[in-house]
C-alpha positions, 0 to 999 in steps of 0.5 A: 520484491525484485529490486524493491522490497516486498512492501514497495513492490506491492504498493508499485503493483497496487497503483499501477492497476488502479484505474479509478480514485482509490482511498488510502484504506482500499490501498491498504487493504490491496497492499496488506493481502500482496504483503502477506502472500509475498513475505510467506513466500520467503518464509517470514511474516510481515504485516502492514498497518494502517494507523496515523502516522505517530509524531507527524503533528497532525491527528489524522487524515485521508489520502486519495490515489489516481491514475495519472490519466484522470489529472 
């Protein structure tokens, strides 16, 4: 992942592509596909999860991404 992990550099790549309102699954599921490749390339398996967050004291909930220039 350079100077980050191979997590944070996908979810970095992810939102600097988007360029329209994303939702956290889409996210998830463009991260989740990076992670793989990535964490094979140096020969270990790492999968994200989607999941709520445990012990965060709220059941659930959706988050949505944009590219700054929409604000």
């Amino acid at each position: 992942g350079g100077n980050h992990s191979v997590f944070a550099k996908a979810f970095i790549e992810t939102l600097k592509r988007n360029n329209d309102i994303m939702e956290s699954y889409t996210l998830y599921r463009d991260i989740s596909a990076l992670v793989a490749d990535a964490a094979k390339a140096y020969d270990f398996n790492q999968v994200p999860e989607y999941a709520p967050i445990s012990h965060a004291g709220h059941g659930a909930g959706e988050f949505f991404f944009y590219p700054k220039q929409l604000h």
